[in-house]
Structures are given as structure tokens and as C-alpha cells.
C-alpha positions as CSV (number, residue, x, y, z in Angstrom):
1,X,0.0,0.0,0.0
2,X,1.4,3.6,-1.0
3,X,2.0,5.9,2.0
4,X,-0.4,9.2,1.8
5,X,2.7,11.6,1.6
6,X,4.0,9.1,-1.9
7,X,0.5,9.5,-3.1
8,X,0.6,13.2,-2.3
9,X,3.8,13.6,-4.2
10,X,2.7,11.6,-7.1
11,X,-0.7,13.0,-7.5
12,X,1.3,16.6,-7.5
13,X,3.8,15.0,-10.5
14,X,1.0,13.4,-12.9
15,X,-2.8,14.6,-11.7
16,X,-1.7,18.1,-9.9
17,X,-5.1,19.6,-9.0
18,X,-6.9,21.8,-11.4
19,X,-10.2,23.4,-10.9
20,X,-13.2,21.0,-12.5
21,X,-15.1,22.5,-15.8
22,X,-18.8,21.9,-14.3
23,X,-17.9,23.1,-10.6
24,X,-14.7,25.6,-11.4
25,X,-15.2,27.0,-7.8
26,X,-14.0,23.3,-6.8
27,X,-10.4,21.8,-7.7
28,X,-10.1,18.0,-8.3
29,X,-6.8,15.2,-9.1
30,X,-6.8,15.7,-12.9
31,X,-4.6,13.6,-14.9
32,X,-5.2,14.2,-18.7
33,X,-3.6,11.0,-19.4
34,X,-4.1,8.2,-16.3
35,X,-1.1,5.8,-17.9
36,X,1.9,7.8,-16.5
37,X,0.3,8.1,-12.6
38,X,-0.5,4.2,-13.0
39,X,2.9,3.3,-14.1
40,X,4.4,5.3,-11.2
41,X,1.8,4.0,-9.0
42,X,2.9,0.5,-9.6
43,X,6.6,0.9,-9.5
44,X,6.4,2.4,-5.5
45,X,4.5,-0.4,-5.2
46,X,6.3,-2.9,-6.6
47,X,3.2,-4.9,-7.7
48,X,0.3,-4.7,-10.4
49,X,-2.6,-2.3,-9.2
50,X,-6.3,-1.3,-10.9
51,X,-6.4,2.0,-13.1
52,X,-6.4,4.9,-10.8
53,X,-9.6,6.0,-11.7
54,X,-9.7,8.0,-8.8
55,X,-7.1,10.8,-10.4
56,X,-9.7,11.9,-12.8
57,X,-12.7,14.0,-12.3
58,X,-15.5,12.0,-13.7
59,X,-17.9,14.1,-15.8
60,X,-20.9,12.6,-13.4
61,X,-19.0,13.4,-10.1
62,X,-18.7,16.9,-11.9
63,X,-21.9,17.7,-12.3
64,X,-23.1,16.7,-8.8
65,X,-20.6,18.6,-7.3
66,X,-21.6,21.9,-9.5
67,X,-25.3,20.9,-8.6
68,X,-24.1,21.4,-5.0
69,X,-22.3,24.2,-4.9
70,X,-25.1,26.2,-6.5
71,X,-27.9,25.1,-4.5
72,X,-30.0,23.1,-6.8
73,X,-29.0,20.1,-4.7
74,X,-29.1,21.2,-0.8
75,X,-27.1,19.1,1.7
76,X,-26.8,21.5,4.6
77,X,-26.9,20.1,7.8
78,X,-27.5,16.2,6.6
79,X,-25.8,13.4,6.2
80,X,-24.5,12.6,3.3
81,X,-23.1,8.9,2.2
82,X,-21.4,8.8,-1.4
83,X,-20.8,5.5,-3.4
84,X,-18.0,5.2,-5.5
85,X,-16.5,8.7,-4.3
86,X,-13.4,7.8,-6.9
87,X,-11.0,11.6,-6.2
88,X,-13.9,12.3,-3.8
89,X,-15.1,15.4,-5.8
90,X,-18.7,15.0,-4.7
91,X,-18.1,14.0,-1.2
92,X,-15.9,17.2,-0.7
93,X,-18.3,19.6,-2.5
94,X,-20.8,18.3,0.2
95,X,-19.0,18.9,3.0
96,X,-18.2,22.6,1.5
97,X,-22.2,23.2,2.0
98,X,-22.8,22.9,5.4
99,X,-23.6,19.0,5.6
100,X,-23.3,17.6,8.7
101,X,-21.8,14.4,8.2
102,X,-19.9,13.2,4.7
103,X,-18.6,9.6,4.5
104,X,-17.3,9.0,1.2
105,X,-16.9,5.1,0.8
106,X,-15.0,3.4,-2.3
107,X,-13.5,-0.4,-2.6
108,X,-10.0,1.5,-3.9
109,X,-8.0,2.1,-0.5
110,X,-6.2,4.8,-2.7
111,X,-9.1,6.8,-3.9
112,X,-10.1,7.0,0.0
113,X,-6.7,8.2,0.8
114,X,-7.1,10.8,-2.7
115,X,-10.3,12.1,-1.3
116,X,-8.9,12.3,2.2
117,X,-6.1,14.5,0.3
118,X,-8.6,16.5,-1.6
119,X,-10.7,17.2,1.3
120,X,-7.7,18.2,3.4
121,X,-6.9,20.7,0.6
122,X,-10.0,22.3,0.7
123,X,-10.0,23.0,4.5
124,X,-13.1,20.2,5.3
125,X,-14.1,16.8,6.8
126,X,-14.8,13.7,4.9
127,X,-14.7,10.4,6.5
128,X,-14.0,7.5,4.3
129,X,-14.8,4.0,4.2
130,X,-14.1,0.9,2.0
131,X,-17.4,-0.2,0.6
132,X,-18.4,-2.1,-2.7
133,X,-21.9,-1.2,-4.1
134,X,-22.0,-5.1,-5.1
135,X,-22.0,-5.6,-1.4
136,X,-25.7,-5.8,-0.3
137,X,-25.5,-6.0,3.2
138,X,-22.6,-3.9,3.6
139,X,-24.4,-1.0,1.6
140,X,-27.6,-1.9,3.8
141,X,-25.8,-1.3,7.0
142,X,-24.3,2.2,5.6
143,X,-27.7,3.5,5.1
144,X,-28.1,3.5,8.7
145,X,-28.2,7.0,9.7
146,X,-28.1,8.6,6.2
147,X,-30.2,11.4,4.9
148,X,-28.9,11.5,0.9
149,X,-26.8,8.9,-1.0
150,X,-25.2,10.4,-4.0
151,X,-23.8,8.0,-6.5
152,X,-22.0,9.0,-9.7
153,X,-21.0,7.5,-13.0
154,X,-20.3,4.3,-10.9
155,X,-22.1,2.2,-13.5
156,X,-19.9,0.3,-15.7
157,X,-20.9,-3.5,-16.5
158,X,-24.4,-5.3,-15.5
159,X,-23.6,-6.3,-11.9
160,X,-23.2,-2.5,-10.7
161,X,-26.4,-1.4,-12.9
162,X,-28.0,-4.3,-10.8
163,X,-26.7,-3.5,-7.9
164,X,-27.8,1.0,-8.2
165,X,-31.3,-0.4,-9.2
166,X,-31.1,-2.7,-5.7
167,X,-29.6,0.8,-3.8
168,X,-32.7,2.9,-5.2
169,X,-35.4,1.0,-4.1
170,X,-33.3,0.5,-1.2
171,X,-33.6,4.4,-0.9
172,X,-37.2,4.7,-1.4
173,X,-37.9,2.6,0.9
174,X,-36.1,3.9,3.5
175,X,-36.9,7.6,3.0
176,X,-33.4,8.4,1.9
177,X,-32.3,11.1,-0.8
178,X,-30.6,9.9,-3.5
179,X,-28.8,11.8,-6.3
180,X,-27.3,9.7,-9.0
181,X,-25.4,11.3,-12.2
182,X,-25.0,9.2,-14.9
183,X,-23.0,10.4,-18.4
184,X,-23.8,8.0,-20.9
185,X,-22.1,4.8,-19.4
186,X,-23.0,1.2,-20.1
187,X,-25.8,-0.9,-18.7
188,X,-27.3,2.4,-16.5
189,X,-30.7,2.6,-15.5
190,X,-32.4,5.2,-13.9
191,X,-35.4,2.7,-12.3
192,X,-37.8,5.5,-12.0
193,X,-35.5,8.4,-11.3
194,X,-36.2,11.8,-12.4
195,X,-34.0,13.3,-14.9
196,X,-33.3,16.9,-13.3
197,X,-30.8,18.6,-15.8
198,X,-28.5,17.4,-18.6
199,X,-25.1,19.3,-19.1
200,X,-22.3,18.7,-21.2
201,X,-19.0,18.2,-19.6
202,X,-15.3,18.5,-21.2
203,X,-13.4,15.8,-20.9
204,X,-9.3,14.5,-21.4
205,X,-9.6,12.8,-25.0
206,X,-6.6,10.6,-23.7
207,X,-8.6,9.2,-21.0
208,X,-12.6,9.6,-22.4
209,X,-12.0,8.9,-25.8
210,X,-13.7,12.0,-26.9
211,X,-13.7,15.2,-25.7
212,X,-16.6,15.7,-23.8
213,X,-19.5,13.6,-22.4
214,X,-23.2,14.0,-21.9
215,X,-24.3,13.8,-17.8
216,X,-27.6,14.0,-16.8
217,X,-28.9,14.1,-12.9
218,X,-31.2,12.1,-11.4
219,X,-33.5,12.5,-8.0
């Protein structure tokens, strides 16, 4: 496991912090290219690791945050659970409004220790936690004194677009807020969500593909 001042250091060198296109008031771990940090990554680890997907601002995790920060989405004083924080942009945009309580859970030890850096840059609290959305009773258990569940663009195969239809009506039935941000990704569904915007998002070609991607917001 990288130490949090290596991760600091590399994060700096390949993904230094920028301010996000859909939340500019808000700076994020942006690497235009994620192949450099991951090869770095590896070699102070001295072992293969998964893409750090957590040094890029996600288009979905983008427009969540901007949808904070300008009130459309309120969060102040409540508790506020986020799945899949990846570089925590979401998490730390709550916690920059007044919520109460942000716990910002991911099943990549180093995008909890990115968002702890992130929030730490900003001058707020996050908590973090490892959590996979695939786990059931895990995700059960961490809706235990929540007010809003955010999830964004954490759906990419069938099993995770299973498992956000399981955490909505999980949600519902609990009374909890959820805000979910999706930008085009496969096997999404919104379950009866309510579209509240689309925006269009830039994005790094290197790492997208393309340069910009299509979110819209659910409640």
C-alpha cells in the first residue's frame, strides 16, 4: 500500500489539482492521461494495481458537485453517504455546504486516501470508508443513519447497474435522498428516477476517448 505523503507527491507530479469544468469553484486530481500516474503508482508499489480512476474527475462526479455548490441540490446540515467517491469530488463539495456528516466510501483504499487529500486541501471533513456497491448487506448497513446517497457514474458492467437499481429501491424505501449522475455509461438505469438537468461536460480525450461527455442528474 502507498504511503499518503508518496500518493501526495505523485498526484502533484501526474494529476496536480486543477479546478473542474462543471464546478470551477472546486479543484479535483486531474490527470489528462491516467497511464503515467498508473505506471508510477505501480513501481512504489512494486506490484500490479487497478487503473487509478480515482485521479480523474469524472464528468458525473462533476456535475453533482456543480449541482451542490449552486444550491440546486441542498445538503446542509445532513448526512450525506457517497458511493463510488473515486477523487472524492462529490463528497468534498458536500462537505463545503454545510452538511453535517460526509462519509465518502470506495473499494479502492487509494481513492479513500485521494479524497482524504482532496478534502484536506480544501480545508473540510470527509470520512472514508471501504465499501463495494456489489456488497448488499454492507451497503444496507451504511444506510443506517443517512439522509442523501449520492452516487456518480459508478455504473460500468451489468452487476453495478444491478446492484444501483437494488440501492434505489433500497432508498425509497427507506426515506433516503438519493442523487445519482450518470454520463452515458453502459448498462445504466435510472429505475424511475427523475432526470433533473443534462449538461455537457469537457473531458481529457486521452482518457474519455472524446472530448466531452453528456451527464444528466437524477432524484
Amino acid at each position: 500500500m502507498i504511503d499518503r505523503a508518496t500518493l501526495a507527491s505523485l498526484l502533484a507530479t501526474h494529476a496536480p489539482q486543477s479546478p473542474v469544468p462543471a464546478c470551477p469553484s472546486l479543484h479535483a486530481f486531474s490527470a489528462d492521461d491516467e497511464l503515467p500516474l498508473w505506471l508510477a503508482l505501480e513501481s512504489a508499489c512494486g506490484q500490479r494495481i487497478d487503473a487509478p480512476f480515482f485521479a480523474v474527475a469524472w464528468p458525473g462526479a462533476q456535475v453533482v458537485a456543480g449541482a451542490i455548490v449552486d444550491g440546486v441540490v441542498s445538503v446542509a446540515d445532513l448526512r450525506v453517504l457517497e458511493l463510488g467517491c473515486g477523487s472524492g469530488l462529490s463528497s468534498v463539495a458536500a462537505a463545503t455546504r454545510g452538511a453535517r456528516h460526509v462519509q465518502a466510501t470506495d473499494i479502492d483504499p487509494l481513492a479513500l486516501l485521494t479524497t482524504s487529500l482532496l478534502a484536506e486541501a480544501h480545508g473540510v471533513a470527509v470520512d472514508t470508508a471501504a465499501l463495494s456497491i456489489l456488497d448488499d448487506d454492507a451497503v444496507m448497513a451504511a444506510f443506517e443513519d443517512v439522509d442523501v446517497v449520492i452516487a456518480a457514474d459508478v455504473v460500468y458492467n451489468r452487476d453495478l447497474g444491478a446492484a444501483l437499481t437494488r440501492i434505489i429501491g433500497a432508498c425509497r424505501a427507506r426515506g433516503i435522498a438519493l442523487i445519482v449522475a450518470d454520463s452515458g455509461r453502459p448498462f445504466f438505469d435510472p429505475a424511475g428516477l427523475t432526470a433533473v438537468f443534462t449538461r455537457d461536460v469537457p473531458v481529457p480525450l486521452a482518457v474519455e476517448g472524446r472530448t466531452s461527455r453528456r451527464v444528466v442528474l437524477y432524484r
